[in-house]
N, C-alpha and C positions, 0 to 999 in steps of 0.2 A: 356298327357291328361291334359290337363290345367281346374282348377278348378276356379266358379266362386266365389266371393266374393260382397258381398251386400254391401252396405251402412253404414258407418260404427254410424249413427246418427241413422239405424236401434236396432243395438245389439251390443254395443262396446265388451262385456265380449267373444261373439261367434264369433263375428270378429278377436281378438285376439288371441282367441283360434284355429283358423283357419289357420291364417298367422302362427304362433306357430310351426300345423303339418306341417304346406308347409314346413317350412326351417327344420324341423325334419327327413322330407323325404330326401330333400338334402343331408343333412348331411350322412345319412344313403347309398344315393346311389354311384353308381361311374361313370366316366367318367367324368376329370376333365374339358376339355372344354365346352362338353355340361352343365355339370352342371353352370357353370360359366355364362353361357349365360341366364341359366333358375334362379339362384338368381337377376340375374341384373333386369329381366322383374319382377320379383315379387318386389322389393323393388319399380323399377317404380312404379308398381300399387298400393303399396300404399300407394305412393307419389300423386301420380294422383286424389286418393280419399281421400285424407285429413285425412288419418289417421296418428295420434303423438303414437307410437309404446312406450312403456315403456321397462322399463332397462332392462327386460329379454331378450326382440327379440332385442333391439339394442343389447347386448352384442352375441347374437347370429348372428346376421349379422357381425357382425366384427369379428368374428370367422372364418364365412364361407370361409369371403373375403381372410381372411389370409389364411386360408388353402388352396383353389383355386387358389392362386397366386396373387391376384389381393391386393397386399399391399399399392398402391395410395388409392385405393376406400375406404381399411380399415383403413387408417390414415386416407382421408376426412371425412369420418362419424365420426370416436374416435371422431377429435379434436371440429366437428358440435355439439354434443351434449355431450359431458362433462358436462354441467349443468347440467341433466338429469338423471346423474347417479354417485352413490356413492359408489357402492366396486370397487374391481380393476381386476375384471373379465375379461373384452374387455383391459385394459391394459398388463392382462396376455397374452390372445390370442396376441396379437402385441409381445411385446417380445419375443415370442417362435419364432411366424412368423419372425421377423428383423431376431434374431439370427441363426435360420435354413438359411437364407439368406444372413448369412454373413453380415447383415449391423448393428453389435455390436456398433456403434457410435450409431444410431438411437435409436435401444432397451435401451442402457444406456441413453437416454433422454427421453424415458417416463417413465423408472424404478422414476429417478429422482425427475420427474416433479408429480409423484402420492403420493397423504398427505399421510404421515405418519398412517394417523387415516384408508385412506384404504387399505392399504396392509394386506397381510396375508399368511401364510404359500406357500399356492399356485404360490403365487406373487414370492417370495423370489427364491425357487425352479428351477422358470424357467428362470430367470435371473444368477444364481449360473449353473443349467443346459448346460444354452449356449454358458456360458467360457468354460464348462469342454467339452462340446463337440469340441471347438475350441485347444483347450490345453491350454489354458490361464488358467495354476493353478492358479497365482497370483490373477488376476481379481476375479478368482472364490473364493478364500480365502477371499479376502478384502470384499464379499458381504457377507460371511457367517458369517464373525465375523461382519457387519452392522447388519444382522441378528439378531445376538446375542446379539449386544449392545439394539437393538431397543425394543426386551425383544418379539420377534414371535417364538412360538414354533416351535422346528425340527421337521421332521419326517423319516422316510426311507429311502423317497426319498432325501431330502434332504442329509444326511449322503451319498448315495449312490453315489451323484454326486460329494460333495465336497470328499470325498477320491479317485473318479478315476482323480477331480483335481490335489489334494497334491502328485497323483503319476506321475505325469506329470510334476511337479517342482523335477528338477536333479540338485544339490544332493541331496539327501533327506538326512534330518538326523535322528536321532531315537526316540531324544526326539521331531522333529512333528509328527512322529508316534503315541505317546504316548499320546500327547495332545490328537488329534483329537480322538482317541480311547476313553478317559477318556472320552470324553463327549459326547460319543456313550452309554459308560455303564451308566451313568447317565440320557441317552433318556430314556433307555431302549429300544430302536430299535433293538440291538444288534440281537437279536432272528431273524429276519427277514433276509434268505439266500443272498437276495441282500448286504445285508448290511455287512454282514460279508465275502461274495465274497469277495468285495469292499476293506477290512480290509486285508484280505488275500492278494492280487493283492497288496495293499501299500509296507504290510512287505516285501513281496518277491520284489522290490523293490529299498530296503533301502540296501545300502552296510553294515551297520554294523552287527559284525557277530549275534551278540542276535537276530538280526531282524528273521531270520530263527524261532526259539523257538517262539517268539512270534507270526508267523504266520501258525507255528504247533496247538499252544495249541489254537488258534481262531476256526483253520479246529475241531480241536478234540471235542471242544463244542459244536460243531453245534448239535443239534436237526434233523437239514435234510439237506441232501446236494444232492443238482442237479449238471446237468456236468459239469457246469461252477467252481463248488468248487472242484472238482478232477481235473478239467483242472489245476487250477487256481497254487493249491500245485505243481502237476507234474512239471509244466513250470516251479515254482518256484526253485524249488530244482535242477531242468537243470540250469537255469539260474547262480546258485553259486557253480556250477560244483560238487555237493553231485550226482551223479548218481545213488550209492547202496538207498540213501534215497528215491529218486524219483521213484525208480523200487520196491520199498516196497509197496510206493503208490499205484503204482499199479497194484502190484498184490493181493492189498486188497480189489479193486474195485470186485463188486460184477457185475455189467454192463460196461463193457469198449467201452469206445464210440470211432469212428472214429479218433477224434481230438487227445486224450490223445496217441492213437500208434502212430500217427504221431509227438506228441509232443517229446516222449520214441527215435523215429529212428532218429529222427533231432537232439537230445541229445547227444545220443552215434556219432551221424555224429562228430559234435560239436566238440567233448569233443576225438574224435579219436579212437574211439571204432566202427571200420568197423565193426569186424565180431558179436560183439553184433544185430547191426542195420539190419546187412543182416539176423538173425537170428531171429529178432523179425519182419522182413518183410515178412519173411517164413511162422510164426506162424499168422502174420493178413490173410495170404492168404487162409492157411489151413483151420481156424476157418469162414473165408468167410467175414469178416470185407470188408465193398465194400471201395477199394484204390480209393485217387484222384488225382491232381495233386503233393500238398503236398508229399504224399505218394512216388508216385514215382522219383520226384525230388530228395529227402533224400535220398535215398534208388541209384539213379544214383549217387550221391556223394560220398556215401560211395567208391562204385566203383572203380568209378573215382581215388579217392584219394589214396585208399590201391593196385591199380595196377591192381586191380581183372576186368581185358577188359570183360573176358569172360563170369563172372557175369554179369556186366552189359548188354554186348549183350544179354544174356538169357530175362533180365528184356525187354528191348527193345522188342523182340520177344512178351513176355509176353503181352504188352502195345497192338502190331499190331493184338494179336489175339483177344486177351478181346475189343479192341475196344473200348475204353472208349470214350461218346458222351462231348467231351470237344470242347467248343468254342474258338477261336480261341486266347483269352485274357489266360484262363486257360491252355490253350495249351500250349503256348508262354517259360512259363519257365522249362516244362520236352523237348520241343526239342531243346532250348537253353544248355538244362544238355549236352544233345546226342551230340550234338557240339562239347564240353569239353571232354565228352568219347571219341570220335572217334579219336577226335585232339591229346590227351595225347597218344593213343593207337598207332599215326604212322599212320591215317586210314584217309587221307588229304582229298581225294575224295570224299571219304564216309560222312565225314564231310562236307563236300563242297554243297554235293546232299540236305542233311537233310535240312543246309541252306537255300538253295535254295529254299525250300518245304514250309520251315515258313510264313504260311501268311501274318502275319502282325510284322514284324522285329520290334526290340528295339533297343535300345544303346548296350545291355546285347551281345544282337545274334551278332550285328556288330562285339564287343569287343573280343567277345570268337569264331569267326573263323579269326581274327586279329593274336589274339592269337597262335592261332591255325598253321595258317601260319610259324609263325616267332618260333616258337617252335618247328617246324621242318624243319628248314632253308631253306622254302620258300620266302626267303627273295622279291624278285622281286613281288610273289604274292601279300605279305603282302604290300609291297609300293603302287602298284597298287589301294587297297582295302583302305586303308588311304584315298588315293586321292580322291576316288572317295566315302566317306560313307556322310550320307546325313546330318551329324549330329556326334561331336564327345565334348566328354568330357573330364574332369580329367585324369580319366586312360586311356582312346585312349592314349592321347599320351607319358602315363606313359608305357602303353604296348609297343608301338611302343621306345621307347628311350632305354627300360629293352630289348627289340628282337634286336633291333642293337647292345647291349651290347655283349647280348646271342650269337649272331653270329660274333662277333671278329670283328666289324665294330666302333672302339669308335670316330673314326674322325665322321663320318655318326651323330654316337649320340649326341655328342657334338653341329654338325648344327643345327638338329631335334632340339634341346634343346634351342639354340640361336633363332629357329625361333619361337618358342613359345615364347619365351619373346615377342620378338618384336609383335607376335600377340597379347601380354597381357593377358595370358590364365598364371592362379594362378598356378605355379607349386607343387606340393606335396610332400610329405618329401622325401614319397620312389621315384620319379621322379628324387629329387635333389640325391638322392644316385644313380640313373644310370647315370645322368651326372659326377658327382666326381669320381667313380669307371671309369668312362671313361679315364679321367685325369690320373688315376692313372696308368690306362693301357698303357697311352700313355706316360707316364713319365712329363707329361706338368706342373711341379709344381705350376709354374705362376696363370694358368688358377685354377687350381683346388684352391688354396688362393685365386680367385676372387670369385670364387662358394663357398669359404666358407663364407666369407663378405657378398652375398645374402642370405645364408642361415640363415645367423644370422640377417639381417634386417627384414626377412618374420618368425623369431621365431620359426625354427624349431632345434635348434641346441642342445636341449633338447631331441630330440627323437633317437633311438636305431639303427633302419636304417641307417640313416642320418652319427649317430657320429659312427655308425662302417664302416661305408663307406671314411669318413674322415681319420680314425685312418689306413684303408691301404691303402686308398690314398696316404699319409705322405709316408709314409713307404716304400708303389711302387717306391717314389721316390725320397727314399733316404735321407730323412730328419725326421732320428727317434726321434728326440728332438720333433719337434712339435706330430708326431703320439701318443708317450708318453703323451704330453700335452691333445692331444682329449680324450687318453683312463683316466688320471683322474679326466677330466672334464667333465665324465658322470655321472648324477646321475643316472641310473638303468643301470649297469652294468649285462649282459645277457652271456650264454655261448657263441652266435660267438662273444662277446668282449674279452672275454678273451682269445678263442682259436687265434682269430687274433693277438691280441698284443701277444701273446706266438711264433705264425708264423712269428710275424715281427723276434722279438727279435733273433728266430732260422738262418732266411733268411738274417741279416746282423753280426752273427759269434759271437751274445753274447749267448753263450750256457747255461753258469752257470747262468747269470740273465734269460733265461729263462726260464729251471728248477724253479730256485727259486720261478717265478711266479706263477708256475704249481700247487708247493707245496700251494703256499699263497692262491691260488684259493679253494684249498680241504682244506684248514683252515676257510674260510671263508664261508663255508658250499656248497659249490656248486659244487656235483658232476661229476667228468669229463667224456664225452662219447668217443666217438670211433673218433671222430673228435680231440679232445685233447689229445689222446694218438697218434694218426698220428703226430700233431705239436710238441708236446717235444721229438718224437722219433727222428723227422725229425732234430731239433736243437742240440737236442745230435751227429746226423750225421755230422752235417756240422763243428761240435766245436769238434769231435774226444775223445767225453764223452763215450767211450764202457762202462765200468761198469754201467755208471748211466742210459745209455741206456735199458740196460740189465735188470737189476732193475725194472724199468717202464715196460718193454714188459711182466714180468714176473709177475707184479703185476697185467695188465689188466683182466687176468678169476681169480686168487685166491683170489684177494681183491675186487675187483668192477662184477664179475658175467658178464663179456666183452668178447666173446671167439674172439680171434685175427684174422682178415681178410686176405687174400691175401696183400691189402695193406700194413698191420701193418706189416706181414713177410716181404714186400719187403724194407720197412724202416731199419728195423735190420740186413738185409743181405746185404743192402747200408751200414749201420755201420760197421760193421766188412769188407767189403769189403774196404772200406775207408781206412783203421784201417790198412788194409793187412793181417789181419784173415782169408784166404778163405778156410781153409781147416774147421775152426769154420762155417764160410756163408755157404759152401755145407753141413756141418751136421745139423745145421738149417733147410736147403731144406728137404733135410731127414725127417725129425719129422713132417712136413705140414699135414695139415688132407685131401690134395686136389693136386691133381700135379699141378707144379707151371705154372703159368700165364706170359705170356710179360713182367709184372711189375718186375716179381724176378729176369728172365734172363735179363734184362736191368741192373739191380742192381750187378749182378756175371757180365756181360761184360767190365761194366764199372772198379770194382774194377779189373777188369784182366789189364783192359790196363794201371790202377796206376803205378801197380806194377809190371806189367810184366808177369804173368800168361799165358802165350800161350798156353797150350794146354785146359785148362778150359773156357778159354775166345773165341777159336773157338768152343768147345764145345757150350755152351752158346749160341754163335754168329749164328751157325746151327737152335736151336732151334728157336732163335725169325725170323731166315727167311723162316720157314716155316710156321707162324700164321703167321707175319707179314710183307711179301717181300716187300711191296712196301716204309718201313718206310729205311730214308735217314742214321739216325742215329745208325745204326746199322752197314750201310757198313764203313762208317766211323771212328769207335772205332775200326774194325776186320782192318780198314785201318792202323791205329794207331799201332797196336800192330804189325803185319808184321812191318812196316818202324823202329818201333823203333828198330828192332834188325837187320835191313837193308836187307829185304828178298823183294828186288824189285819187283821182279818175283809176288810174289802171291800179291802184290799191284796194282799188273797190271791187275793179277787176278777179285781182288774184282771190281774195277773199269768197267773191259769189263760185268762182271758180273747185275752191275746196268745199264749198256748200253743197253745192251740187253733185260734186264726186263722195260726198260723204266724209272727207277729210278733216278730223279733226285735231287741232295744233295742241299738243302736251302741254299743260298747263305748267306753268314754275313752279318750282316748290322748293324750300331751302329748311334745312334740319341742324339743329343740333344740340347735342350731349351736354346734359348740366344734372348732376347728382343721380349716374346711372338710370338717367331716363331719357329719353329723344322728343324733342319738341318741334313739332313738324309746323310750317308754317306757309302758304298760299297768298299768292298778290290778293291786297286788299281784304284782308283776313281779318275777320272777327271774332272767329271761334274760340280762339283760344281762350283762358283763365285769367290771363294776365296781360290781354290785348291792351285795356285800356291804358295801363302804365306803359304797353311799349310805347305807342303811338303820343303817349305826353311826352316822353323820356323823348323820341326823335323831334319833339316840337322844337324843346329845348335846347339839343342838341345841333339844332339847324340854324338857329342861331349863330352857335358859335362858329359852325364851320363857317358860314357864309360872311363873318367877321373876319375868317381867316383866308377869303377868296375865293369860297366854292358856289360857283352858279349851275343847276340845273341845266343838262344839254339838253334841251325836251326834242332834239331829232330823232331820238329813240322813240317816243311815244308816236305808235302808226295811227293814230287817228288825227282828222283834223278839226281840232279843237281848240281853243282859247288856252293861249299860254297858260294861266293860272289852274287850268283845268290840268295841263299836260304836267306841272309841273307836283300838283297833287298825286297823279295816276305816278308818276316814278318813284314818289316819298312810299309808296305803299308796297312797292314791291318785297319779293318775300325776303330776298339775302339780307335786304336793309331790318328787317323787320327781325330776323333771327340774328344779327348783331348785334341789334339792338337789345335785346332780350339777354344772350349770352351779357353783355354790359353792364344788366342788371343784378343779372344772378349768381355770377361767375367772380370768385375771387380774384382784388384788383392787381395779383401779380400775377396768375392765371393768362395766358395764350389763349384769344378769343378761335374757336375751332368750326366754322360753317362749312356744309358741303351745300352744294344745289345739282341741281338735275340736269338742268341747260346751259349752256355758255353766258355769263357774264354778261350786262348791257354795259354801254359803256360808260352814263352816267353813274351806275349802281360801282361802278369801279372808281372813276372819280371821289365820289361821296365818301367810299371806304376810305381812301388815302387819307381825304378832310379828318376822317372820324379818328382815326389813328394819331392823329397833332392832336386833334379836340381834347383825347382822352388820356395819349399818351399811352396804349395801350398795343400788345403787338396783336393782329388781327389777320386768322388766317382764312381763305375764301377756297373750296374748292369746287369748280364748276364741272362739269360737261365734259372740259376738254383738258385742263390743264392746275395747278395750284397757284392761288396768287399770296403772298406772303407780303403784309403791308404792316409798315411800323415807320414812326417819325417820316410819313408823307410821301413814303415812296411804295413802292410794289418790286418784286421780286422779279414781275415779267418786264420792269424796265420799258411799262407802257407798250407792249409788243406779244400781241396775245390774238 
């Protein structure tokens, strides 16, 4: 209903008073376009009637304007009539308007451009306001101390704003804590719940540990506190992992609002406290706290994480009956959780359907049925879904390199990895640790020292991941000098740092430096877990430490509260089986709290065929085929133990045996690295390029060894055959055969580097040691199980492997 307006040569004071209510109304109503249309016709009119409006209604039109959108119209009148007006009212209005608008260049030019003599509280506020809204603590700091200098009093607001600044400037340190506080108490604003939120929100904050205390005793003085000041502590005391603290909080709360239980389950999520979180999602439910997304994200997390599928499915269920009216933005991250559930649980399909279902996908959903995929060696899906996602980030292809790893694919990884460079996509610390863990897998030394020269150009050679990825990188392949070098050239040294360098050291037959380590680690305060009593049991295995073995297993539940695993039993009964203790290994068995697992009888079979054991060792050998018939390495040790005492017959036995179950035994295969290429090589191998010079090169070389002592143990070869026969079949094997080669093509102060697939025979280990006199060359072997390090006729495992 449009109102008329007289003449303003009638009644200036009514007229004014008129135009006054008009934009008063405005103000008041809503609908921003229409409004916008109905100030424009009114300042026409009265433009049109020659009225000169005074600083109240211009300051009020340039308000409107800024609030409606229309930021031209309200710069061209500001900068039109400036003359006309003296506080800094319409200059505040603009400010707030640029800054809500993102144009902080434009607001800092008329903060700028306004005297001195008009600014005022208000002015200052909304300027300091629209850093802090932006996160520009800096900016927002440097106008508060202008502020300050210019001698304009603070007020609530002010303090309110500049502290959720200073918490926005990381680090924080304690004494700007302090400051800003100190001249909070001196406003006296302090009383005012905003202002003390705000206080609270800094300290919790601030890493230093006093910060907590002083963001206590702020909460404790308050006078009155809304939910933002119980929020504000809870979060807090989550945040620097005090939990008991935070669950004091609140359960002192008198009203527990929404926020704080979910702040409580995301905590415990956090912090690793499943059954806390699941048990305080219980109690919001019971008590009728209405759950939201929040809510139930945490709470699928917990889940998730501690294994518990079946909780989570319940929750799920929970979700589909309550029905909760979530939009599709809200949504997005409880059926992203359900992805991760499903995917972890084995539940591919299921997972697959929910995807499906998500309206409007993220990077998250892509990621975590990626994930999902290749976490259950869906490998082909997981490529598929790469290829085709619309949109991929950082961790895409950190998932994708980590699920090729995960799946025994590291050539695959290593491409993935090369192709990203070349896409120029910034790879990540833990990205560069699935590519180097690749190398290590694959034994490619080469490569993996090229990957650490990127690593160190892009500055991640500092971080945890990264340099314990390095340190058994090294180590995989055979060069513990430098693995040594990465493990003391960490500065945070973590438990897989130390269980790993403890595993190198076991895995290439320094038993007593490993131990030592073990020790040094519990000197140096960092308790060992079940992980590091596996790695020094396992070094004690391989270096034929039984006592100190013994020691350690027997200290895991007396001294450390560890009760010993299937695993940990089958390491101790690999020691003494090693050792030729088996009547000690089967009374071991004995004392288990569990009957024994594939792990133990691999461990009894093995030490039967050291030593000779046969009737324990078919014993043994029965057990693992019946959990596990189809495994190669079982018919082959029960192989082992008949030939050696020459019982043809039941060799033929075992053999028709795996014929018939379909069982077929992994072929050998020994590789390695000469001029950034891998040369892979098969018993009795032809294929290769340069076959025929290996096979002359060992003729010649058999020679000499065998000038030097070395006879063929042809009890390794399982068939029975004519010595001369048996002793050809061992000359051709693959390790001999990829040493040989390395010998030829590998410069002669160069460290000869082979890996194989299977455990060492034992003539192929003899013959090494020969070849190493022969050549005078140091020659490293890593099999299956363990690393053998042979130079001037000895071996590193000190013949005990």
């Amino acid at each position: 209903m449009r109102e008329h307006v007289s003449s303003p040569s009638l009644d200036l004071p009514s007229v004014a008073h008129r135009y006054a209510t008009l934009l008063e109304r405005l103000a008041a109503a809503s609908g921003r376009a229409t409004l916008l249309r109905r100030l424009r016709a009114v300042h026409a009119h009265f433009l049109a009637s020659g009225f000169r409006p005074r600083a109240h209604i211009l300051n009020r039109l340039i308000d409107l304007y800024s609030k409606f959108g229309d930021l031209p119209s309200a710069r061209r009148l500001f900068d039109a009539t400036s003359s006309r007006r003296s506080d800094s009212i319409a200059a505040t209005s603009l400010i707030t308007a640029y800054s809500a608008d993102g144009s902080h260049d434009a607001a800092r030019q008329i903060f700028e451009s306004t005297p001195l003599a008009s600014r005022d509280t208000v002015f200052y506020n909304a300027m300091i306001t629209g850093y802090s809204r932006a996160s520009d603590g800096h900016a927002a700091i440097s106008v508060y101390r202008r502020m300050m200098t210019d001698g304009v009093p603070c007020d609530s607001y002010t303090f309110t704003s500049v502290l959720s600044a200073a918490a926005a400037v990381l680090p924080l340190e304690l004494t700007q804590c302090r400051q800003i506080h100190c001249a909070v108490e001196k406003s006296g604003t302090g009383i005012a719940i905003s202002v003390s939120n705000a206080l609270i929100a800094l300290y919790t904050k601030c890493e230093a540990a006093e910060a907590a205390a002083y963001a206590r005793k702020v909460f404790d003085l308050m006078l009155g506190r809304d939910e933002l000041s119980w929020t504000s502590m809870v979060v807090g005391y989550v945040r620097r992992g005090d939990i008991m603290e935070a669950r004091r909080v609140f359960d002192a709360m008198e009203q527990r609002f929404d926020v704080v239980w979910n702040a409580m389950i995301s905590g415990y999520v956090h912090h690793g406290l499943f059954a806390e979180a699941l048990e305080m999602f219980r109690n919001m439910h019971l008590i009728g706290i209405p759950m939201d997304e929040f809510s139930y994200t945490s709470v699928l997390s917990a889940c998730t994480n501690a294994g518990l599928f079946g909780h989570g499915k319940a929750v799920h269920a929970h979700i589909i009956r309550s029905g909760p009216d979530f939009d599709p933005e809200s949504a997005l991250p409880v059926e992203n959780m359900l992805v991760t559930l499903y995917s972890k649980d084995g539940k591919v399909n299921v997972a697959k359907r929910i995807f499906n279902d998500i309206r409007k996908k993220d990077i998250v959903s892509w990621n975590a049925m990626l994930s999902g995929y290749l976490n259950n060696g869906c490998v082909r899906d997981a490529v598929y879904m790469f290829k085709e996602m619309p949109q991929k980030n950082q961790l895409t292809w950190m998932v994708m390199i980590s699920g090729y790893l995960h799946n025994g694919l590291a050539e695959e990884c290593l491409k993935l990895f090369s192709h990203m460079m070349d896409k120029c996509v910034k790879p990540c610390d833990y990205t560069f640790a699935g590519a180097i863990a690749a190398c290590g897998n694959l034994g490619a030394l080469e490569h993996g020292r090229q990957l650490h020269a990127q690593l160190i150009q892009y500055g991640y050679e500092s971080g945890n991941s990264a340099g314990n990825a390095l340190l058994t990188m090294y180590a995989k392949c055979g060069s513990m000098e430098a693995a040594h070098l990465a493990f003391l050239l960490m500065p945070n040294v973590d438990f897989v740092s130390w269980n790993a360098m403890i595993a190198a050291l076991g895995q290439h037959g320094y038993g007593r430096e490993a131990i030592d380590l073990f020790d040094r680690m519990i000197d140096d305060g960092m308790m060992p877990d079940r992980i590091s009593f596996l790695t020094v049991l396992s070094a004690c295995s391989h270096s034929g430490l039984v006592e100190e073995g013994f020691r350690y297993f027997e200290s895991m539940e007396r001294q450390y509260g560890i009760s010993p695993g299937e695993d940990h039993y089958a390491r101790l009964i690999d020691l003494l089986g090693r050792a030729g203790r088996i009547s000690e290994a089967w009374n071991a068995i004995q004392t288990m709290p569990s009957a024994p697992g594939p792990a133990i009888w691999e461990a009894v079979l093995s030490g039967c065929r050291i030593h000779g054991d046969m009737s324990l060792g078919i014993h043994a050998a029965e057990q693992l085929l019946k959990v596990i018939p189809q495994q190669d390495g079982t018919y082959v040790l029960l192989s082992h133990i008949y030939a050696a005492v020459g019982q043809w017959a039941e060799v033929a036995k075992v053999r028709k045996l795996m014929k018939d179950r379909g069982v077929k035994k992994e072929p050998g295969c020994s590789w390695i690295e000469v001029a950034n290429k891998v040369h892979v090589f098969l018993v009795n191998d032809t294929t290769h390029p340069d076959g025929q010079h290996v096979y002359k090169f060992l003729e010649i070389l058999s020679v000499k060894m065998r000038k030097l002592g070395y006879v063929p143990d042809t009890k390794f070869v399982l068939h029975d055959v004519e010595t001369e026969q048996k002793e050809y079949v061992l000359s051709t094997h693959s390790e001999k055969l990829a040493v040989a080669y390395g010998l030829l093509k590998l410069p002669t102060e160069a460290p000869v580097r082979v890996l194989k697939n299977l455990r060492i025979c034992g003539d192929c280990h003899s013959a090494i040691m020969f070849m190493s006199i022969a050549v005078g060359r140091e020659i490293v072997v890593r099999d299956g199980k363990r690393f053998h390090h042979f130079k001037d006729g000895q071996c590193s495992c000190g013949n005990y492997w």
